[in-house]
C-alpha positions as CSV (number, residue, x, y, z in Angstrom):
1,X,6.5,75.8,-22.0
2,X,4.7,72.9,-19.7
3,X,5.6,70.3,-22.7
4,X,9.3,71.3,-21.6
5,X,8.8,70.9,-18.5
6,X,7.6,67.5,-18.5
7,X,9.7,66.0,-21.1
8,X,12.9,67.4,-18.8
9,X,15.1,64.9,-16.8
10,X,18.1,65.1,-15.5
11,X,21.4,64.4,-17.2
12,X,22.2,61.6,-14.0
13,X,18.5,60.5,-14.6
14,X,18.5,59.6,-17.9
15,X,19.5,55.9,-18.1
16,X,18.1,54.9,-14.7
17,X,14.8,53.0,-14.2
18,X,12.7,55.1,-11.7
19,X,9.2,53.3,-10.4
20,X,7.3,55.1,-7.8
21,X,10.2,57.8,-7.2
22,X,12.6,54.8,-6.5
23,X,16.0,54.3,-8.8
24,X,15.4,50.5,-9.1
25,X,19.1,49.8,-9.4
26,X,19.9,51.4,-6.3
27,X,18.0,50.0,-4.4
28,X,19.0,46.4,-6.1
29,X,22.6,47.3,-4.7
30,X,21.0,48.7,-1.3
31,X,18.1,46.0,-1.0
32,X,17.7,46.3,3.0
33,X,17.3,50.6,2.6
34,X,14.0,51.0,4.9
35,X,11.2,52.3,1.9
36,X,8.5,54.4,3.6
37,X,6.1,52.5,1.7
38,X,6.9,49.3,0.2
39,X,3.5,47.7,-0.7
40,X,3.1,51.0,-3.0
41,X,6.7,50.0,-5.0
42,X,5.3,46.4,-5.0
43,X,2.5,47.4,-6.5
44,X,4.0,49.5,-9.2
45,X,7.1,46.8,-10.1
46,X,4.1,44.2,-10.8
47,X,1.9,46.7,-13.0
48,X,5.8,47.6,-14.8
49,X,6.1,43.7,-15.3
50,X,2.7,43.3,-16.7
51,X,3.5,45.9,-19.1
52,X,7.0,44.4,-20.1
53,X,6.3,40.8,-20.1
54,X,3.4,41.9,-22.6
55,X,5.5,43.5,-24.7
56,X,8.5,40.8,-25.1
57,X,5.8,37.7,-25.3
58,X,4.1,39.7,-28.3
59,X,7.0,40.3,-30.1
60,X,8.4,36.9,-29.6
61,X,5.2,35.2,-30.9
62,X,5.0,37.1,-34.2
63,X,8.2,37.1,-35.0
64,X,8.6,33.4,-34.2
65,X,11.5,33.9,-31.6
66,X,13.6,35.9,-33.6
67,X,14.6,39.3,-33.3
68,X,15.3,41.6,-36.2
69,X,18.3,44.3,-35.6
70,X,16.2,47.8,-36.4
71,X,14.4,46.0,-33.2
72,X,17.4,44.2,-31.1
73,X,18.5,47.6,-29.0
74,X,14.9,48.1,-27.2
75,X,14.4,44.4,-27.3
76,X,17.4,44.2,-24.9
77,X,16.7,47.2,-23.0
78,X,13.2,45.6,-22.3
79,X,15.1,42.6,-21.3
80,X,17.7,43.8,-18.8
81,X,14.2,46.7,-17.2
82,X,12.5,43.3,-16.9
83,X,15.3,41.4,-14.7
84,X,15.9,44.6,-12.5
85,X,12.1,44.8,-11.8
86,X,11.9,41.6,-11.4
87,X,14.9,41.6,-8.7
88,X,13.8,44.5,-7.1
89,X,10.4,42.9,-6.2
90,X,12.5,40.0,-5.0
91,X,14.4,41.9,-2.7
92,X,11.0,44.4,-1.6
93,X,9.7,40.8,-1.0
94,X,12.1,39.1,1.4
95,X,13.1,42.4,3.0
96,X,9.8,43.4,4.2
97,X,7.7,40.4,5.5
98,X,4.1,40.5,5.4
99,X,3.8,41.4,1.3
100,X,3.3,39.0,-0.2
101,X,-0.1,39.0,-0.5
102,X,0.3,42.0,-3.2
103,X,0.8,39.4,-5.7
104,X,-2.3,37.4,-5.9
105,X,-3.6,38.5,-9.0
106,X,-0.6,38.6,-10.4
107,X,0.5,35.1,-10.9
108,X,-0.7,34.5,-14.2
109,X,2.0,37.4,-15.2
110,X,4.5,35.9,-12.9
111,X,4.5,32.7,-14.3
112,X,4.4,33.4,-17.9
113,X,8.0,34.9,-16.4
114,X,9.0,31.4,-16.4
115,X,8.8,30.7,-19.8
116,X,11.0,33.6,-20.8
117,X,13.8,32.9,-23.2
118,X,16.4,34.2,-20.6
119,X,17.6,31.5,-17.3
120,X,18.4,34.8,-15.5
121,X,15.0,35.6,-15.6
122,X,13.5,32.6,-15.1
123,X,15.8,32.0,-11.9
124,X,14.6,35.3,-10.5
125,X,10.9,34.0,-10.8
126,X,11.3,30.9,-9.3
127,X,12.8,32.7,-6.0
128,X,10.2,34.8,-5.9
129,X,8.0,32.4,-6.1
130,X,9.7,30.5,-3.2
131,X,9.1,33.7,-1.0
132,X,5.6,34.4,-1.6
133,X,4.3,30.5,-1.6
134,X,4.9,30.4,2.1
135,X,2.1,32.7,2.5
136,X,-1.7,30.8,2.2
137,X,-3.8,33.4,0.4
138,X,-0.9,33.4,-2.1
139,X,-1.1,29.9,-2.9
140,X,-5.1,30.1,-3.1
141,X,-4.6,32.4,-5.8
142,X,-2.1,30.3,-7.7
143,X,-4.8,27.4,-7.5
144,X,-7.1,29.7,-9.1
145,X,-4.8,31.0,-11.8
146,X,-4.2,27.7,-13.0
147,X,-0.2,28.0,-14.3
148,X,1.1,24.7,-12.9
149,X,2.5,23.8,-16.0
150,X,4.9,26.6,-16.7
151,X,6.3,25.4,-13.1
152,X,6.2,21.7,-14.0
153,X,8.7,22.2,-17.4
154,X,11.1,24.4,-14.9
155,X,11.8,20.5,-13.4
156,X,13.6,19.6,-17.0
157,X,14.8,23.5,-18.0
158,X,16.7,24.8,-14.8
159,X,18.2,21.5,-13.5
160,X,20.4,23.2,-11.2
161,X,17.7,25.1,-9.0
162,X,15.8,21.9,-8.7
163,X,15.7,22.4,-5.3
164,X,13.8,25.5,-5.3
165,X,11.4,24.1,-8.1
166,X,11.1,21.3,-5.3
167,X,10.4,24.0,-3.0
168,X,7.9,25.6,-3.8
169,X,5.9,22.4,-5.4
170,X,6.2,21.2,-1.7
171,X,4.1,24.6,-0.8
172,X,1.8,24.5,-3.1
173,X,0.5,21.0,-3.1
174,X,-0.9,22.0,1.0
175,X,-4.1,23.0,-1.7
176,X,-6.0,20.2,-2.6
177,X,-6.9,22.0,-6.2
178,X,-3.2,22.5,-7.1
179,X,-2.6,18.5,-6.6
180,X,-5.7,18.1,-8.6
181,X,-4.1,20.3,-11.7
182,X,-0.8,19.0,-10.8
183,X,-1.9,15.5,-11.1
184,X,-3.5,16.0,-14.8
185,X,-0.6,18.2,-15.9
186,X,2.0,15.3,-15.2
187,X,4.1,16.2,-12.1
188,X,4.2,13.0,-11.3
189,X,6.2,11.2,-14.2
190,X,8.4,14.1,-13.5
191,X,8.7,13.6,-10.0
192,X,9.3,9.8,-10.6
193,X,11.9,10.4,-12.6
194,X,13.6,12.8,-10.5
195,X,13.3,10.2,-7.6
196,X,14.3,7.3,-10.0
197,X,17.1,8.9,-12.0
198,X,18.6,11.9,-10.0
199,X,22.0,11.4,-9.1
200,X,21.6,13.8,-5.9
201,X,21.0,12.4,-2.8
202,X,18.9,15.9,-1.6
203,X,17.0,15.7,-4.9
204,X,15.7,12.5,-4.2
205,X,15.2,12.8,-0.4
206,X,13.2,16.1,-0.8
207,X,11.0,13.9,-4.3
208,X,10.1,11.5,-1.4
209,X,8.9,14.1,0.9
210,X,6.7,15.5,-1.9
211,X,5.4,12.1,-2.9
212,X,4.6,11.5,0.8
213,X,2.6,15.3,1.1
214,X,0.5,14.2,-1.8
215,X,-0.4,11.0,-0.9
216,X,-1.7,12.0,2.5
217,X,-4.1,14.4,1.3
218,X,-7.6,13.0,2.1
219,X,-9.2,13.6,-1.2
220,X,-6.7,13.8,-3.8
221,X,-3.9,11.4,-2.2
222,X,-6.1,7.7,-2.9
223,X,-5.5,9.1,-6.8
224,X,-1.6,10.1,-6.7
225,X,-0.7,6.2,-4.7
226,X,-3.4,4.6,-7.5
227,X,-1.0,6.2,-10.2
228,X,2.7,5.0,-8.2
229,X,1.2,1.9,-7.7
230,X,1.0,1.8,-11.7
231,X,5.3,2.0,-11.4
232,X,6.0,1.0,-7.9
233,X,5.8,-2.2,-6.3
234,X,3.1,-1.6,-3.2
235,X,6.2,-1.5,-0.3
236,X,7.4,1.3,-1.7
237,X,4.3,3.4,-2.1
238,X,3.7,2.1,1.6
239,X,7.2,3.3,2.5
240,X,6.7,6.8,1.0
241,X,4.3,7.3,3.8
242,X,6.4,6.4,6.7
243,X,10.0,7.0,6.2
244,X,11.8,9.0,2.9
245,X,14.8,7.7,3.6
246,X,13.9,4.4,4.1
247,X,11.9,4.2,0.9
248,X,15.0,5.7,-1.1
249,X,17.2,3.0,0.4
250,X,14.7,-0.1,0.2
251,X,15.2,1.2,-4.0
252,X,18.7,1.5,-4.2
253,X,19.1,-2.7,-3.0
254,X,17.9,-5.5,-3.7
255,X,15.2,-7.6,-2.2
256,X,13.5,-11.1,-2.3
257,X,10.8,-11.2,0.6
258,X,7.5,-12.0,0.9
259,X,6.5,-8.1,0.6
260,X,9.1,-6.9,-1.9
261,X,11.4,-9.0,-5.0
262,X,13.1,-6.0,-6.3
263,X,16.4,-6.9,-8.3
264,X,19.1,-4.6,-10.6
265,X,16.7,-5.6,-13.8
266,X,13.7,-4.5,-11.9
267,X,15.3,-1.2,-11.2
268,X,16.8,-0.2,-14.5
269,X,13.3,-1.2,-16.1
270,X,11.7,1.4,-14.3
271,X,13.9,4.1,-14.8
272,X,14.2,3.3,-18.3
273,X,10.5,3.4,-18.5
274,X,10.1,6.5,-16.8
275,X,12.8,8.3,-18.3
276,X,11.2,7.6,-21.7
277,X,7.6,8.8,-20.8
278,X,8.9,11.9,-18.7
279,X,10.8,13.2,-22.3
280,X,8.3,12.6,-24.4
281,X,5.6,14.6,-22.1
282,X,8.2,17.6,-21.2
283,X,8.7,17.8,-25.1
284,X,4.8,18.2,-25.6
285,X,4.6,20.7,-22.7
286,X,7.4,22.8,-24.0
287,X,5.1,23.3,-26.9
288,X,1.9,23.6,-24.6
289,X,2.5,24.0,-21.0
290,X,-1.5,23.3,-20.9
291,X,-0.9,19.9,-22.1
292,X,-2.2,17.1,-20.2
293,X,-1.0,14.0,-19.1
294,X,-3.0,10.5,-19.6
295,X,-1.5,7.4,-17.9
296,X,-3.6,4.6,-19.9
297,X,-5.8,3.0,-17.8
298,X,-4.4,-0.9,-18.1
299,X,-1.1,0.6,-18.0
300,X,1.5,-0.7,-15.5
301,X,5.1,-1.6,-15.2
302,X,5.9,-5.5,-16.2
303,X,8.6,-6.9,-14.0
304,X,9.9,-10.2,-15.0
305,X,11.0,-10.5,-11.7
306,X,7.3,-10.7,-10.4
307,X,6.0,-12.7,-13.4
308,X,3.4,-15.8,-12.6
309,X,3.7,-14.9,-8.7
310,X,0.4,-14.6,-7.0
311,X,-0.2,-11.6,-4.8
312,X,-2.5,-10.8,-2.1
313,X,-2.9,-8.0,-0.1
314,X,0.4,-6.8,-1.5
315,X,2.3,-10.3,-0.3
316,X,3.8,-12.4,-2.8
317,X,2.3,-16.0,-1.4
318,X,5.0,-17.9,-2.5
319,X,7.4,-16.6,-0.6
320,X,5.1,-16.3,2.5
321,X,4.7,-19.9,2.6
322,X,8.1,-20.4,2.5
323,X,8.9,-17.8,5.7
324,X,5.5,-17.9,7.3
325,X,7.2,-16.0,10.6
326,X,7.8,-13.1,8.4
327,X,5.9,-9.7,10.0
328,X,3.7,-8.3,7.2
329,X,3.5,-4.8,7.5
330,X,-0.9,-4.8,7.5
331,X,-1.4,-8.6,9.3
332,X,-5.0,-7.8,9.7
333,X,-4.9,-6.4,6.0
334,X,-3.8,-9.5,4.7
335,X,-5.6,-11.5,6.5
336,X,-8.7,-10.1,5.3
337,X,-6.9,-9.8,1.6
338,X,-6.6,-13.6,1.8
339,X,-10.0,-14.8,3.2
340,X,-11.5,-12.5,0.1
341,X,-9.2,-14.2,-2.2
342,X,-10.2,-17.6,-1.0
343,X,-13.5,-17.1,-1.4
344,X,-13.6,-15.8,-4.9
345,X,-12.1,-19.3,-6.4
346,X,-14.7,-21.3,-5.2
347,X,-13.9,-23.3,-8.3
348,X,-10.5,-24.1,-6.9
349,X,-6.9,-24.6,-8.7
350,X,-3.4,-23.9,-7.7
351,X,-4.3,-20.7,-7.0
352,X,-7.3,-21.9,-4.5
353,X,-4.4,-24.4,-3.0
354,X,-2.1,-21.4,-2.8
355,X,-3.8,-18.8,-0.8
356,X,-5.9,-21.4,1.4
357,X,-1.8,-22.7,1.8
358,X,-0.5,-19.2,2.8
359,X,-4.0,-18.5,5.2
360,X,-3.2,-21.5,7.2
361,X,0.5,-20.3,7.3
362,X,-0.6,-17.2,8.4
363,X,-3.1,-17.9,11.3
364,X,-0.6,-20.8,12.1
365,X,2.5,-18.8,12.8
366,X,0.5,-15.5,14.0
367,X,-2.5,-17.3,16.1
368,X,-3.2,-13.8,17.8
369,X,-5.0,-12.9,14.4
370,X,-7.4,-15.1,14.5
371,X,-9.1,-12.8,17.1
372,X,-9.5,-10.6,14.2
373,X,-11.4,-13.3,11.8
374,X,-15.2,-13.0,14.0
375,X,-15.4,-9.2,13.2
376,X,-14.7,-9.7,9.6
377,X,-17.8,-12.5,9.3
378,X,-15.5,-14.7,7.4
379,X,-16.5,-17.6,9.3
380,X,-19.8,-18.2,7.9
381,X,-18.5,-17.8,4.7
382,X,-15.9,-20.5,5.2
383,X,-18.5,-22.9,6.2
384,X,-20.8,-22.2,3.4
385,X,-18.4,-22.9,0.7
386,X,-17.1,-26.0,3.0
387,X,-21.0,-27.2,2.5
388,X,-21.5,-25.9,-1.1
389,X,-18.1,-28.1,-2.5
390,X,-16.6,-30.5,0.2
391,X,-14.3,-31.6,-2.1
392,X,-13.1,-28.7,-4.2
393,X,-12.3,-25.9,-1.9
394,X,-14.4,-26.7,1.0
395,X,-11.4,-29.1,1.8
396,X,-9.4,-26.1,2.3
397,X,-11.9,-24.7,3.9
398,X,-12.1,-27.0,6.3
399,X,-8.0,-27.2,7.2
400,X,-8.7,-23.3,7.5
401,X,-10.9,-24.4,10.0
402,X,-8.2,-25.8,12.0
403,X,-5.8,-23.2,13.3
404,X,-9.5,-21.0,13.9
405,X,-11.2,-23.8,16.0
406,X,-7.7,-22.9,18.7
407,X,-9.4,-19.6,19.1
408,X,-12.1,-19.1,22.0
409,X,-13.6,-16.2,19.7
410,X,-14.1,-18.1,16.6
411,X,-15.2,-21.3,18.2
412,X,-18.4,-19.1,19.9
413,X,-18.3,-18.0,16.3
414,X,-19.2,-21.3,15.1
415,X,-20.7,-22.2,17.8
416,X,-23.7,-19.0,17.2
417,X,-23.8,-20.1,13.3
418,X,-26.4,-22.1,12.2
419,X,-25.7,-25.3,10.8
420,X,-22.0,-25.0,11.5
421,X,-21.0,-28.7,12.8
422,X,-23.3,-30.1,9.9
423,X,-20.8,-28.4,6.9
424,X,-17.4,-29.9,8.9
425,X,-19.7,-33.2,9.2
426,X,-20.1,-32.4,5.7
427,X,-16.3,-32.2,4.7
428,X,-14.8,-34.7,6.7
429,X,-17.2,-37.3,4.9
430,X,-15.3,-36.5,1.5
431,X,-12.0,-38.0,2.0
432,X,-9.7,-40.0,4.4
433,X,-7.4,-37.0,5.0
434,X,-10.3,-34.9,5.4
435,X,-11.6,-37.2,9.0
436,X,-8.3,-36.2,10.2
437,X,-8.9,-32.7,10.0
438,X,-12.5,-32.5,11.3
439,X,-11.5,-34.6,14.5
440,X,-8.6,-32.2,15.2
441,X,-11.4,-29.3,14.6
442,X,-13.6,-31.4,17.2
443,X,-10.8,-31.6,19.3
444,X,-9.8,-28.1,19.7
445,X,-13.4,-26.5,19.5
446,X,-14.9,-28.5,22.2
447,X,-12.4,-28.2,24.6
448,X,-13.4,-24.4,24.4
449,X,-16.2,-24.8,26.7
450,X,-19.1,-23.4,24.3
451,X,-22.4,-25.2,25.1
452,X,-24.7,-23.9,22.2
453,X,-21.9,-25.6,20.1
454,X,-22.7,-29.1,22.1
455,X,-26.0,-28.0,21.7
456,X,-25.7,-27.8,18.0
457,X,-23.6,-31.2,17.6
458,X,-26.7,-33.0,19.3
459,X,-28.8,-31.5,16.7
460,X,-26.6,-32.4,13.8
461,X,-25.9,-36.0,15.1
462,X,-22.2,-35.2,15.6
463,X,-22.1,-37.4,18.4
464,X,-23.6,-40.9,16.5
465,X,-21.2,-40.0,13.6
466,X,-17.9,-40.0,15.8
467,X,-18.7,-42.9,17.2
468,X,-19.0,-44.4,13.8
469,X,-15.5,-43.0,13.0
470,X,-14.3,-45.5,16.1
471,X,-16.1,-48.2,15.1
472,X,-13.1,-50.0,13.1
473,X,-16.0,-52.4,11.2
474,X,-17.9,-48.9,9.4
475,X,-14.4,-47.1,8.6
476,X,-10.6,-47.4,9.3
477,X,-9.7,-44.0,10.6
478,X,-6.5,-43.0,11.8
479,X,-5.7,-43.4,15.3
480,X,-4.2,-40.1,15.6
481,X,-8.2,-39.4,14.6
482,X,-9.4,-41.3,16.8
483,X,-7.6,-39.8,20.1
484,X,-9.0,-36.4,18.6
485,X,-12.5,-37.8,18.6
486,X,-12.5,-39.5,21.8
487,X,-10.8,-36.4,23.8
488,X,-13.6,-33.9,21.6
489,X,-16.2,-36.4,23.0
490,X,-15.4,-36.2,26.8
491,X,-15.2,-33.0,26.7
492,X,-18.9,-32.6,25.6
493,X,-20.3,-34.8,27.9
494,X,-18.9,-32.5,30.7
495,X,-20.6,-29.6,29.2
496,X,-23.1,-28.4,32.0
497,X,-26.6,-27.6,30.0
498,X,-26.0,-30.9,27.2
499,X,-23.9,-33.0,28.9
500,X,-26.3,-35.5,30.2
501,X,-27.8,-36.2,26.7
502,X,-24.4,-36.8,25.6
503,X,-23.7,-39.3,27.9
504,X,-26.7,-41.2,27.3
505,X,-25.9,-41.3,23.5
506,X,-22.1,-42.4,24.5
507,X,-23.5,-45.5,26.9
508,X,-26.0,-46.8,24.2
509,X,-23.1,-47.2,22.1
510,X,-20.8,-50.6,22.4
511,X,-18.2,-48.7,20.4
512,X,-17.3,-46.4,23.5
513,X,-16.9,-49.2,25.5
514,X,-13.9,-49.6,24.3
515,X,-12.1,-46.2,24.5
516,X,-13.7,-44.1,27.5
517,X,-11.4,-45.0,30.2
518,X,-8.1,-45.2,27.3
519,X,-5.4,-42.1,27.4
520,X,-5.3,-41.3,23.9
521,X,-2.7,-38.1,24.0
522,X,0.3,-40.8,23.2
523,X,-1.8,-40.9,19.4
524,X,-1.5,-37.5,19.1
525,X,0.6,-36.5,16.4
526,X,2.4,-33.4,17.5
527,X,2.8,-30.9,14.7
528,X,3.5,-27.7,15.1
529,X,1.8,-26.4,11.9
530,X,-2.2,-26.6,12.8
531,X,-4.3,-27.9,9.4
532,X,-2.1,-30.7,7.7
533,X,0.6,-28.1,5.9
534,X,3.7,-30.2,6.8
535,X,7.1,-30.4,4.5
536,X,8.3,-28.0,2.1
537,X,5.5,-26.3,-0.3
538,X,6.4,-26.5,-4.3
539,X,5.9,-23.4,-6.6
540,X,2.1,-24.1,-6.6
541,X,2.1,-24.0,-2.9
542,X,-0.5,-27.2,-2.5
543,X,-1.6,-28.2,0.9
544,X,-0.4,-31.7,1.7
545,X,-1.4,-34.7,4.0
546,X,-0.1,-35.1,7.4
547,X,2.9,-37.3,8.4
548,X,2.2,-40.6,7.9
549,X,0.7,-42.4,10.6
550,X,2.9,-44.8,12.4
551,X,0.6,-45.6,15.2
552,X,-1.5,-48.9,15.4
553,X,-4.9,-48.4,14.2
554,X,-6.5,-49.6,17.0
555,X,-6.7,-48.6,20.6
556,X,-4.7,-50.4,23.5
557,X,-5.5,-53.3,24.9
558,X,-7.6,-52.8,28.2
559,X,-5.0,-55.0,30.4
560,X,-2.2,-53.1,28.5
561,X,-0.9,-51.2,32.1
562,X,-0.9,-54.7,33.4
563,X,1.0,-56.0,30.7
564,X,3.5,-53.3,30.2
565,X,7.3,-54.7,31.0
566,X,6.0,-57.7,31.9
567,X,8.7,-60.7,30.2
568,X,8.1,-63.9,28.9
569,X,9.9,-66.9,31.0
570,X,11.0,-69.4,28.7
571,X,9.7,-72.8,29.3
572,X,12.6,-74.5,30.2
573,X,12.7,-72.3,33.0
């Protein structure tokens, strides 16, 4: 009878699970046994998967998760074929390289494995899926299955094989598409909260490093820093990128620079925070792993530490002023960050006072940057809104002016902008202070050597208009000014192409006269911070005068070599 035939099996046979004319449970105890053909046993544990995992997610959905005793027996027997499939593939897997391809295709099944009621099965998922994600065509076919979120709840369910959850999120986000679907389905809030909260050192480390792979992919990566930066102050997002473990110790202390104020209330803040929104999204994915994740878009972490500070370029100003040697990570960055800033409150206010305050600081303390300033075309900028409002912000504008005129690169700058020397004339004639800082301007740029900027200060009338700044009858100007002038005035008439018009102006004037052959450099006030930003600078940061002139207001006496330690005889002598 052929129905006998077929239907017979062997006493030994009867309880043993036999795919492809393998005993499964063998070859679990034997897993290394050479197969003659293991891509055929691969094939046929997957299709036995398919057809079990169907089975058990079925009956699990219509009964609502509970099983009814007429069922229970060949619900278990389903259970414990599943896992010793599912092992078997495991072991096929990792003992003969070069498989793992057989699974794309598959993934939807083998990550619907994950969300089995049963950690034994789920564990043996998850290390097959951290053998077959090191090979490329098998994460292009996860990226097209779309099942990230059954991985992402694995975080939360099977906290002790974090690392291998870690693992193979680390080889899948090499795919552009899988951070993409990552992103939306909220493996960052559980990623942060892993990096925030974990008590493991290895956890943490091995966050960081999947942070950092994230961000530096060129398309995606902009997105995943704009969302840290929503939690993280900037230095650490920065930090991410550079060194793991320096980022996870710059968290774990306490800082107050001009780049980072982190304190203990800063820190619990955010991992309260996060905690909070990582449950409450892992309790809607449990229900939905297709569940998305919306970060609003003013959202943002409010640290009370950081409240009412202003911050450029990722540099807390107030603090900069106050350590204006500190290295900022991007100088040129913040540079740029701060001439920006400066020119978007062209209506002034503390916060005007404040950044022109820490761009003087800056170009003061670090001089080689002003190199940088040309390329930017800041310059011309500067100079409009010195023009536009000498006595709002073009007063800053014009101590800004100072620590730039030291520069040989800005001065041919100025010296190639039209109309240049007629916005400085322009701002020093709004204020007593302001003279000051026009003739150290003068001063400096002048000595530089530019010719179309002697050129220019013809055309303006620079010259007539210093001279009036030494004639003590128009204006009383500061000698300290007036050694500035005089020294800026030499130094055109030696220019080669302008000079000689320059020295005609000077001898028609009586006022010269009186200071060409004087040494002024005693009247120099030496200060060793460029643009009048002496003494310490209050919460508001405002740029103040320069010291106080003790000098005498007017120059020495020509006969004053003569006279110098000569003594009086008294009469009766």
């Amino acid at each position: 009878d052929a129905s006998l035939s077929q239907s017979f099996v062997f006493t030994a046979h009867k309880n043993e699970l036999i795919l492809g004319d393998i005993f499964v449970r063998v070859y679990n105890n034997q897993p290394s046994y050479p197969l003659k053909n293991p891509a055929k046993f691969c094939q046929d544990l997957l299709s036995f998967l398919g057809d079990q995992a169907q089975y058990l997610h079925s009956y699990l959905s219509m009964s609502n998760g509970s099983i009814a005793n007429e069922v229970k027996p060949e619900y278990e027997l389903r259970i414990k074929q599943t896992h010793m499939s599912l092992e078997a593939l495991k072991n096929c897997m990792q003992h003969n390289p070069a498989h793992e391809a057989i699974c794309c295709g598959y993934f939807k099944l083998l990550f619907a494995l994950l969300k089995m009621n049963n950690e034994n099965i789920q564990l043996l998922a998850l290390d097959l899926l951290v053998i077959v994600t090191r090979n490329k065509d098998c994460v292009n076919s996860i990226a097209d299955a779309k099942v990230m979120g059954c991985m992402l709840i694995m975080v939360m369910l099977l906290p002790s094989s974090r690392s291998s959850v870690l693992q193979v999120l680390h080889a899948l986000v090499s795919n552009t598409t899988i951070i993409k679907e990552v992103l939306v389905k909220g493996a960052l809030i559980y990623l942060l909260h892993l990096f925030c909260n974990s008590t493991s050192p290895n956890i943490r480390e091995e966050t960081a490093l999947l942070f950092s792979k994230m961000i530096s992919d060129k398309l995606v990566g902009p997105k995943v820093k704009l969302v840290l930066l929503k939690f993280l102050p900037s230095l650490f997002v920065e930090a991410l990128s550079d060194s793991t473990e320096t980022a996870i110790h710059m968290f774990d202390i306490n800082h107050e620079n001009p780049e980072l104020v982190w304190t203990d209330e800063g820190r619990e803040k955010l991992c309260t925070t996060v905690q909070k929104m990582m449950t409450l999204h892992f309790k809607e994915q449990l229900k939905d792993a297709d569940v998305d994740w919306r970060l609003p878009s003013d959202f943002s972490v409010k640290y009370s530490d950081m409240a009412g500070e202003l911050v450029v370029g990722g540099v807390f100003l107030r603090h900069f002023i106050k350590q204006p040697s500190w290295s900022v990570r991007k100088p040129r960055e913040f540079l740029s960050a701060l001439f920006d800033a400066l020119l978007q409150h062209k209506n002034g206010g503390d916060n005007a006072e404040t950044i022109g305050a820490a761009l003087i600081a800056l170009l003061s303390s670090q001089t080689i940057l002003a190199e940088q300033v040309p390329p930017l075309g800041h310059i011309p900028k500067l100079l409009q809104m010195i023009s536009n409002n000498p006595e709002g912000t073009g007063r800053i504008g014009l101590q800004v002016l100072v620590p730039l005129s030291d520069n040989e690169s800005c001065v041919k700058t100025l010296a190639n902008t039209p109309a240049s020397l007629s916005a400085v004339m322009k701002g020093m004639q709004k204020g007593h202070d302001a003279v000051g800082v026009g003739a150290e301007i003068c001063h400096k740029a002048f000595t530089k050597n530019q010719p179309a900027l002697v050129a220019q200060a013809l055309q303006a009338g620079l010259v007539s208009y210093l001279l009036d700044l030494l004639n003590d009858r128009l204006t009383r100007t500061p000698s300290s000014a007036k050694a500035q002038i005089v020294i800026a005035l030499k130094a055109m008439q030696m220019d080669v192409l302008n000079g000689g018009k320059v020295v005609s102006q000077l001898e028609q004037s009586p006022i010269w006269a009186s200071y060409r052959d004087q040494k002024h450099d005693l009247f120099l006030e030496d200060s060793k911070t460029s643009g009048y930003l002496t003494g310490p600078v209050g919460a508001a940061g405002y740029l103040t005068a320069g010291p106080a002139n003790t000098h005498s207001d007017t120059p020495p006496p020509l006969n004053s070599s003569l006279n110098e330690g000569r003594r009086t005889r008294p009469n009766n002598l």
